[in-house]
C-alpha positions as CSV (number, residue, x, y, z in Angstrom):
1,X,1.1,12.3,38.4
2,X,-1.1,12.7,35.0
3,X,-3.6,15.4,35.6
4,X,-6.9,15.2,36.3
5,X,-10.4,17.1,36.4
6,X,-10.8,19.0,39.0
7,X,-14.6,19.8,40.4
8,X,-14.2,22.8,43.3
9,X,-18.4,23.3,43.1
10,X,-21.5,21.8,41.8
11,X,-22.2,21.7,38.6
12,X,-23.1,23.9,37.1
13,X,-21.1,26.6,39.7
14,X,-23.3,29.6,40.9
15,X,-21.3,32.0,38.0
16,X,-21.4,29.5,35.6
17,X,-25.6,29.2,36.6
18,X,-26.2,33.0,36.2
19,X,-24.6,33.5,32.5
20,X,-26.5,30.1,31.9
21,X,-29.6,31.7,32.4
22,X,-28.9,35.1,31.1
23,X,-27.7,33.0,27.6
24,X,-31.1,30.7,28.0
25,X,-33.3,34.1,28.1
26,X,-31.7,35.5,25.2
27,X,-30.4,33.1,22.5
28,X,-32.3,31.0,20.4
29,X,-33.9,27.4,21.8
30,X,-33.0,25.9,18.8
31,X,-29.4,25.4,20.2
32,X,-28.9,22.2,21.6
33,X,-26.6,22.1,25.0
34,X,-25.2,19.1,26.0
35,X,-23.9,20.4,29.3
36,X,-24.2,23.1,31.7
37,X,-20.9,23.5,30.8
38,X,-19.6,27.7,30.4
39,X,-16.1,27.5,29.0
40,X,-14.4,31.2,30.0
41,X,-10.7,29.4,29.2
42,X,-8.9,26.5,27.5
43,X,-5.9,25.2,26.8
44,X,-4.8,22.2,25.1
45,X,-7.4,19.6,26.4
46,X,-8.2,21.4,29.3
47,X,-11.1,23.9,29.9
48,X,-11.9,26.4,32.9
49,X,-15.3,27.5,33.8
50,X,-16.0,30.8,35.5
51,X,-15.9,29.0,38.8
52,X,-12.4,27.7,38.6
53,X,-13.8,23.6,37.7
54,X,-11.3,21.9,35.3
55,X,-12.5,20.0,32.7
56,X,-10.7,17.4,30.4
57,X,-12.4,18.0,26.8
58,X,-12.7,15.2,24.4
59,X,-15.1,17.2,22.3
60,X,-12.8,19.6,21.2
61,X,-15.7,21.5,19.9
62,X,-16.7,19.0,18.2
63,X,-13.7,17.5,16.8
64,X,-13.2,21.8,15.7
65,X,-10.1,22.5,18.2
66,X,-7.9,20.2,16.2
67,X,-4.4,21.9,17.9
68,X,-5.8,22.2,21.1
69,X,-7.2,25.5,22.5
70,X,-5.7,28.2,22.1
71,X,-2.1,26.2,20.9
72,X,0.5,29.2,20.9
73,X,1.4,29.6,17.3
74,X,-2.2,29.3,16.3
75,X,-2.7,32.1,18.8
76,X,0.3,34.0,17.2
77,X,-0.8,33.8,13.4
78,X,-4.1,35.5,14.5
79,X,-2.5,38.1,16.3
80,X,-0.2,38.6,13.4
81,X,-2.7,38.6,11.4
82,X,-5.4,41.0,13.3
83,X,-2.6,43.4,13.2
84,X,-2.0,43.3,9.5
85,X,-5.5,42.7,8.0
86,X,-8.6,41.4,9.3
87,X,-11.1,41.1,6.2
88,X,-11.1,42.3,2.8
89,X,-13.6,40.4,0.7
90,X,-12.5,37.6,-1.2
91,X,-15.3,37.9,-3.2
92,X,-14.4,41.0,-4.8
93,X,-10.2,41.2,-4.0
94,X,-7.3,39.7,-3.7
95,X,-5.3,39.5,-0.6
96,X,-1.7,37.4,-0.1
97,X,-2.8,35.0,3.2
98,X,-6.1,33.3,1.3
99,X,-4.0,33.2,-1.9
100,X,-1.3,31.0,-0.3
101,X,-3.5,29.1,1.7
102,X,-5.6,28.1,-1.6
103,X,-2.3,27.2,-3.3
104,X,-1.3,25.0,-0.1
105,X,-4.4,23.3,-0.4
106,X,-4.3,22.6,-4.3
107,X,-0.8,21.1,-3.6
108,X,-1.9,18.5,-1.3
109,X,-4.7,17.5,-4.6
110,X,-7.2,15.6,-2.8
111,X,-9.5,15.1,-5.5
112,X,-8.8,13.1,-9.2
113,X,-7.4,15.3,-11.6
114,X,-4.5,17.2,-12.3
115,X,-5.4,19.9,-10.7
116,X,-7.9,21.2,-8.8
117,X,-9.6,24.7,-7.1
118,X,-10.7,26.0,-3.9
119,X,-13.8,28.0,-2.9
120,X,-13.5,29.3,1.0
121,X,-17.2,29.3,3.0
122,X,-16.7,29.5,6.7
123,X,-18.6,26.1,7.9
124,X,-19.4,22.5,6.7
125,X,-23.1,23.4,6.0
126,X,-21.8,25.7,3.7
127,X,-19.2,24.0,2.2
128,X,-21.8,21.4,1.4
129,X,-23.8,23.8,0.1
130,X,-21.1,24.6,-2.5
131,X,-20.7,21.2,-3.7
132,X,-24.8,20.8,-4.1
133,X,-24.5,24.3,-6.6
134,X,-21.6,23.2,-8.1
135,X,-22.5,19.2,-8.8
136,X,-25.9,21.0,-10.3
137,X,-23.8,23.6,-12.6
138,X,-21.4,20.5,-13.8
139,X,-23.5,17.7,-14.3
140,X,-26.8,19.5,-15.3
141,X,-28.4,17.0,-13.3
142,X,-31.1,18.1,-10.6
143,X,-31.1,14.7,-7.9
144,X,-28.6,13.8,-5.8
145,X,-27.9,10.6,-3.2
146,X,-27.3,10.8,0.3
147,X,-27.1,7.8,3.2
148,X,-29.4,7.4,6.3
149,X,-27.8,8.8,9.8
150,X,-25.6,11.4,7.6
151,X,-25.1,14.8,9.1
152,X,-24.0,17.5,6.7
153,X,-25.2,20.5,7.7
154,X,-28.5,22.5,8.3
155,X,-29.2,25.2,6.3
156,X,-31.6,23.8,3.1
157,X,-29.3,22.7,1.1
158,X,-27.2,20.6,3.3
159,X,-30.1,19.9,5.2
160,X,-31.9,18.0,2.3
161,X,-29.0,16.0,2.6
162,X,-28.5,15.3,6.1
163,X,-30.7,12.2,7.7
164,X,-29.1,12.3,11.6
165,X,-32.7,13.0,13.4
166,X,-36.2,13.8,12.3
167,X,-36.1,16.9,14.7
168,X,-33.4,18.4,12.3
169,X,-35.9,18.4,9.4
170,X,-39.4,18.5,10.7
171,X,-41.1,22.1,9.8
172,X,-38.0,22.8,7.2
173,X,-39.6,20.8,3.9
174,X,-39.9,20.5,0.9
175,X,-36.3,19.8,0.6
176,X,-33.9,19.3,-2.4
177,X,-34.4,15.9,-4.3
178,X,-32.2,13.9,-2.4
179,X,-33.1,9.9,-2.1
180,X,-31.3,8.2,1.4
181,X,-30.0,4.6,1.2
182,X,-27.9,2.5,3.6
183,X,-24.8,3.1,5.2
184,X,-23.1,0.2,5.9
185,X,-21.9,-0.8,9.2
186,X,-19.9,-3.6,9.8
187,X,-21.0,-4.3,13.6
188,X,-25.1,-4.2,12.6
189,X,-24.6,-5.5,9.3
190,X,-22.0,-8.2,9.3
191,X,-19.4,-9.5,6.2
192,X,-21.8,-8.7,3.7
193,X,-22.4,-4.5,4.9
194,X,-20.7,-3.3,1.4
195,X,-22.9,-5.8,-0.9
196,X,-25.9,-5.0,0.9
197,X,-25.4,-0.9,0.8
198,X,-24.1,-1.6,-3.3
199,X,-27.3,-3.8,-3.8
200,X,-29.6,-0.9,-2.1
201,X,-28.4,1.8,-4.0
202,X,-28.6,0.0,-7.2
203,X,-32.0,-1.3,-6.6
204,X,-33.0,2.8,-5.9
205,X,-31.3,3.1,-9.2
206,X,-33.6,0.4,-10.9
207,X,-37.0,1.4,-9.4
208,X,-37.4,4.9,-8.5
209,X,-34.2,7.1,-9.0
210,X,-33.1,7.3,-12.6
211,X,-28.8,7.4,-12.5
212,X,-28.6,9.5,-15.3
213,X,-30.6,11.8,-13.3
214,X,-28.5,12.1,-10.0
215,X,-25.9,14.7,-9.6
216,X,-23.5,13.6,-7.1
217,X,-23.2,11.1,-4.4
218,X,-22.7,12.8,-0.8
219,X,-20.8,10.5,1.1
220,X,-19.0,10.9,4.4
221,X,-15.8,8.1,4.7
222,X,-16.1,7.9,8.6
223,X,-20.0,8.5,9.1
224,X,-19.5,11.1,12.0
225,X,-23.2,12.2,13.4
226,X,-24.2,8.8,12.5
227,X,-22.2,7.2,15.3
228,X,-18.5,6.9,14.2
229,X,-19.2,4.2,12.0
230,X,-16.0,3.0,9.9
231,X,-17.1,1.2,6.4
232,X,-15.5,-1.7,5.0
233,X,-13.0,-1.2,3.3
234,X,-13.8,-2.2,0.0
235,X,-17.2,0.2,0.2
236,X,-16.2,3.4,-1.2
237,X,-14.1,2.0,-4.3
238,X,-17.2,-0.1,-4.5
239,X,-19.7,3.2,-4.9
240,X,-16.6,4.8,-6.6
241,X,-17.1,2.2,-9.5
242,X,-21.1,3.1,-9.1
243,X,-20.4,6.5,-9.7
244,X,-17.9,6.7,-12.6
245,X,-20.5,3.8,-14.4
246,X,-23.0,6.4,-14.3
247,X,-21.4,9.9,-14.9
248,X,-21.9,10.8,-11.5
249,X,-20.1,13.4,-9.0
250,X,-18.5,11.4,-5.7
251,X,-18.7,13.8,-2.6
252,X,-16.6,12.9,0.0
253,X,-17.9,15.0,3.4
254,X,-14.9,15.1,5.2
255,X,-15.8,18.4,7.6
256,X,-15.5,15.9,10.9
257,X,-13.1,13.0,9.8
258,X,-10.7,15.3,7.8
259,X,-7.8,17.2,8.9
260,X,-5.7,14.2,10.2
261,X,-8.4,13.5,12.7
262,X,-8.4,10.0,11.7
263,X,-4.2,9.8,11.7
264,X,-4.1,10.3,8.0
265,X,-4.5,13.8,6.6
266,X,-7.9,13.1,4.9
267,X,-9.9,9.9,6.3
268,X,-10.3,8.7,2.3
269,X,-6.6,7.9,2.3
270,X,-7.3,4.9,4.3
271,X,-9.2,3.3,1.7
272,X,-7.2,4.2,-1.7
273,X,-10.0,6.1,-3.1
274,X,-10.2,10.2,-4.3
275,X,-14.0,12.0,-4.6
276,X,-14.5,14.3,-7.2
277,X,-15.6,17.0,-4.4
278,X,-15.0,17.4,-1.2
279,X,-16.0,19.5,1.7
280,X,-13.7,20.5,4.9
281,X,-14.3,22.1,7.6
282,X,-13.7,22.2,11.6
283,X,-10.5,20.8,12.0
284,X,-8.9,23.2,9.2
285,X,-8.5,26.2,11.3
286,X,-8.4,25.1,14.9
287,X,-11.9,26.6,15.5
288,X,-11.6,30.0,12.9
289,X,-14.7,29.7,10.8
290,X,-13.3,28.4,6.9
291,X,-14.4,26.0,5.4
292,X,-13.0,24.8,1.6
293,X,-14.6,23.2,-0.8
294,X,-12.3,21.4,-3.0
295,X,-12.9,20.3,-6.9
296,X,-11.1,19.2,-10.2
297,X,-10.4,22.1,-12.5
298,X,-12.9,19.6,-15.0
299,X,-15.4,20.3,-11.9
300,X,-15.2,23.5,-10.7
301,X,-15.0,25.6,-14.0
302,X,-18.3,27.8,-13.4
303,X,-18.6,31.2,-13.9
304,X,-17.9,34.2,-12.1
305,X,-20.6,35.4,-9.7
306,X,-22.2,31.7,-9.6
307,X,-20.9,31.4,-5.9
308,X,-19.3,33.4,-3.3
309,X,-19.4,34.6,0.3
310,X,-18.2,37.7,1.9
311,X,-16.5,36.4,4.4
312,X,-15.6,33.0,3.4
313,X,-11.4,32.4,3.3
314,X,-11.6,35.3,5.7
315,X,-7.4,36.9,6.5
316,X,-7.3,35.7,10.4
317,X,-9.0,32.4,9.3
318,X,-6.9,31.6,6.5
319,X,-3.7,32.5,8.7
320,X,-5.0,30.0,11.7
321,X,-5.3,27.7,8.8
322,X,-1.6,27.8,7.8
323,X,-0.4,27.5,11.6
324,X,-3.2,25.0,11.9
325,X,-1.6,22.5,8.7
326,X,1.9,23.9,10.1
327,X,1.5,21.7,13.1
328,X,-0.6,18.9,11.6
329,X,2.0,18.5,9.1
330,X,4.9,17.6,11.6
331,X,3.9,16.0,14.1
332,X,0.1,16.0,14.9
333,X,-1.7,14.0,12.4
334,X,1.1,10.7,13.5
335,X,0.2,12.3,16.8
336,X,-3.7,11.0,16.2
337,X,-2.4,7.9,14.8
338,X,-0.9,6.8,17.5
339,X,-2.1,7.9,20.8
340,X,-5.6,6.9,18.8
341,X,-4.2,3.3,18.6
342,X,-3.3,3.4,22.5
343,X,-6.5,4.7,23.8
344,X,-8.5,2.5,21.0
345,X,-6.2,-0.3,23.2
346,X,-7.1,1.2,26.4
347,X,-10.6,1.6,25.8
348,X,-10.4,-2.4,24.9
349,X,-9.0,-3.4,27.8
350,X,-11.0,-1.4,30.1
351,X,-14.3,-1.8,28.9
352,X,-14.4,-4.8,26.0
353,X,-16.1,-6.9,28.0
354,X,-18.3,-4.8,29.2
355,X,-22.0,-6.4,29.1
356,X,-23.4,-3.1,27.8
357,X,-20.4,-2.4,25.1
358,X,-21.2,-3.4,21.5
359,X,-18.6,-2.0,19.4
360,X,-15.4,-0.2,19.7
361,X,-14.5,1.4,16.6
362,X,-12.8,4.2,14.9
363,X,-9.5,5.3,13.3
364,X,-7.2,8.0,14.8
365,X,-8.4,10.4,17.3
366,X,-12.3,9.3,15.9
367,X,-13.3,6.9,18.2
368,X,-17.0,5.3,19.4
369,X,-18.2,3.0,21.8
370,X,-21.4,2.0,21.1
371,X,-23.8,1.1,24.3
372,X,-26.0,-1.6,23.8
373,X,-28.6,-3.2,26.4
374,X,-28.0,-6.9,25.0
375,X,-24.9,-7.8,23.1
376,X,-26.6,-10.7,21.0
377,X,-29.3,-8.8,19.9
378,X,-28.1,-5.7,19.8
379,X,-30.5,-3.8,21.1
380,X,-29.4,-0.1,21.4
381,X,-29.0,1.2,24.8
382,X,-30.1,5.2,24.0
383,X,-30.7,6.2,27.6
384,X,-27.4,4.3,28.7
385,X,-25.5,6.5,26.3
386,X,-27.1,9.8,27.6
387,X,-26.6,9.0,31.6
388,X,-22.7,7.8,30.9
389,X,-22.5,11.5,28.6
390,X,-23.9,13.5,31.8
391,X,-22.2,10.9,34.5
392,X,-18.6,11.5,33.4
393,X,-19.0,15.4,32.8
394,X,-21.0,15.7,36.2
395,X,-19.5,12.8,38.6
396,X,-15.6,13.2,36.4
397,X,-15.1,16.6,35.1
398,X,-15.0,15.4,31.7
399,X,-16.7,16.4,28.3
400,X,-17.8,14.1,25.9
401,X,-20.5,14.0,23.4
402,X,-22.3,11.1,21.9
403,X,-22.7,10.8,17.8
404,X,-25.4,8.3,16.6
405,X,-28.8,6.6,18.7
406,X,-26.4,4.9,21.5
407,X,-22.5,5.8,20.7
408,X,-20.6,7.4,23.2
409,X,-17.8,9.7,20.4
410,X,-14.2,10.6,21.8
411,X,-13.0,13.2,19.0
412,X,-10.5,14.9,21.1
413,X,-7.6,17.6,20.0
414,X,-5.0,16.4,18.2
415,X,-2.3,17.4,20.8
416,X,-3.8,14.4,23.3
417,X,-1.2,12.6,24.9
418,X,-1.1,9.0,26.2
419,X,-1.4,10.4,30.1
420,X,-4.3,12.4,29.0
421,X,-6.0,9.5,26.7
422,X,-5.4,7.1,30.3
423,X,-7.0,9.5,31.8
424,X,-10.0,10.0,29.7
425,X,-10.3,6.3,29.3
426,X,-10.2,5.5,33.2
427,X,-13.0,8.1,34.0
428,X,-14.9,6.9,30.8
429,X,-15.0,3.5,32.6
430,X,-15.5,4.6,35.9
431,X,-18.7,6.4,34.9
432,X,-20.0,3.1,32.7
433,X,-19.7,0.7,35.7
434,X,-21.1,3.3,38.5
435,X,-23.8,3.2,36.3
436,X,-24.5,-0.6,34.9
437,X,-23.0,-2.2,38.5
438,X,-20.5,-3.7,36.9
């Protein structure tokens, strides 16, 4: 029998209430929690609260734990590695584990060129922020273009970029000159998404956003926070063409959808187009803070002392990160692909007829249902979306997160097996029909 949840006391459990409230009295309000949830273990896909509940995680920390928790040889490298050397700034020396792990990463050239560099930060906001500096140093341009419902990151930089929710940037302007246009989605926009989003940008273009002004584009392939939206395919060699017509940088934001998330090592690869840039992050170190920022040697030629970070392409993270492409390499990017076509299948059969399911959408282990109230007019279901999210972690035992105004995201580890995707799929479904009646 496939395991399940297991729920041995309310939720949250009377240790799991106590540190809640101790953490509520003492950290910042500005976090946003999802659940009551107080994660003292995990392994795999699994999580165990102080109070011995069992939860299944399709979060992975949001789509960070991209092993699994804790996976034994990612455990093993840190330990190695604590033992041997745990920080000696890259900034200022040279030390063998973030050397190789550069040169790994150079070998795999995901941007044009012949060859490209690596700068180490230690999230996506700040890999981000590297490409905005560097896109500024390149080009000599000052503006850049981002699209509506994009998340990439919240400190200034990255924030000016990101345009998820208003809540993220009221109180923080004036921001960086960054003009939004349209992402296009297939399910709200129809056949002609990628004309439409092409047509927008180049009307910005022709009234009130010079090109030859505009840095870089800041693009994610798989629009993450934004609701798991996939493009069309012809959309990004679409605003590739834009880009190279106009001397401008392509960004591809791949800190969510990269790191064989979406059964291919970078989410670009499924539509036959390189950036100029891009960012990773989460998934590269199976939840060690790194992040890279990747460019051409044409790109990322500045000077020393223009960027740097004292901690970024830190010794323990870089050696997760070598287990971490270690396992993705043989086996657990096909892994995504195809347990992510089976519980894509699943999630079909189970709830594709549902009269409150719009869309079901994704590629790999990046997968959204989006909750509507009316399928014809597609009104978005918000509130829908929140009680299913609460229903299945307090009724099932099962974390999930939504992405978007009304998509429910499954953006589990890597490691998920078939059993486990069943599993998440039946109590997915259990909770939606508690709570529509149907």
């Amino acid at each position: 029998m496939s395991r399940r949840p297991v729920l041995r006391t309310e939720l949250p459990g009377p240790l799991a209430r106590t540190l809640i409230e101790r953490s509520n009295a003492a950290v910042s309000p500005s976090y946003t929690r999802d659940h009551p949830l107080v994660a003292e273990r995990a392994l795999g896909v699994w999580i165990t609260d102080p109070d011995g509940n069992e939860f299944l995680d399709m979060s992975a920390g949001i789509a960070v734990t991209s092993t699994g928790h804790c996976h034994p040889r990612v455990v093993a490298a840190i330990t190695e590695q604590a033992g041997k050397l745990i920080h000696m700034s890259g900034t200022d020396f040279f030390y063998p584990v973030q050397g190789r792990l550069a040169d790994r990463l150079v070998k795999m050239q995901p941007v044009r060129g012949d060859a490209c560099r690596v700068y180490f930060g230690n999230s996506g906001t700040e890999a981000n922020e590297a490409a905005l500096k560097l896109a500024r140093w390149c080009t000599g341009r000052k503006h850049f273009i981002a699209f509506l419902d994009a998340f990439h990151g919240r400190t200034m930089g990255a924030l000016s970029l990101t345009a998820s929710k208003a809540r993220q940037r009221e109180g923080f302007g004036p921001f960086l000159p960054v003009t939004h246009t349209v992402y296009p989605d297939p399910y709200r926009h129809g056949p002609g998404a990628t004309k439409m989003a092409i047509d927008h940008l180049k009307e910005l273009f022709r009234t009130i956003c010079p090109p030859n002004e505009v840095a870089a584009i800041f693009v994610e392939p798989i629009q993450g926070e934004g609701g798991y939206i996939v493009p069309p395919a012809d959309f990004l060699p679409e605003l590739r063409k834009l880009a190279d017509e106009h001397g401008i940088l392509l960004v591809f934001d791949e800190v969510q959808a990269g790191m064989g998330r979406t059964g291919k090592m970078f989410a670009y690869d499924h539509f036959g187009v390189k950036p100029d840039v891009i960012s990773l992050a989460k998934g590269i170190a199976s939840g060690m803070p790194l992040s890279a920022t990747i460019a051409s040697e044409e790109v990322m030629r500045w000077k020393p002392g223009a960027h740097a970070s004292t901690f970024g392409g830190n010794p323990v993270a870089c050696a997760a990160a070598h287990a971490t492409l270690d396992l993705l390499e043989e086996s657990l990017v096909e892994n995504a692909r195809v347990v992510g076509e089976q519980m894509m299948g699943m999630l079909r059969e189970r709830v594709g007829n549902h009269p409150n399911v719009g869309d079901i959408r994704g590629k790999g282990l990046m997968i959204g249902v989006e909750l509507v109230a009316d399928r014809t007019t597609k009104e978005r279901a918000n509130d829908l979306r929140n009680a299913v999210v609460m229903d299945c972690f307090f009724r099932s035992g099962m974390v999930i997160l939504g992405a978007g105004q009304n998509t429910v995201r499954f953006c589990p580890s890597l490691t998920l097996t078939e059993e486990e995707a069943a599993t998440a799929v039946d109590l997915f479904a259990t909770s939606l029909h508690a709570l529509t009646q149907v």
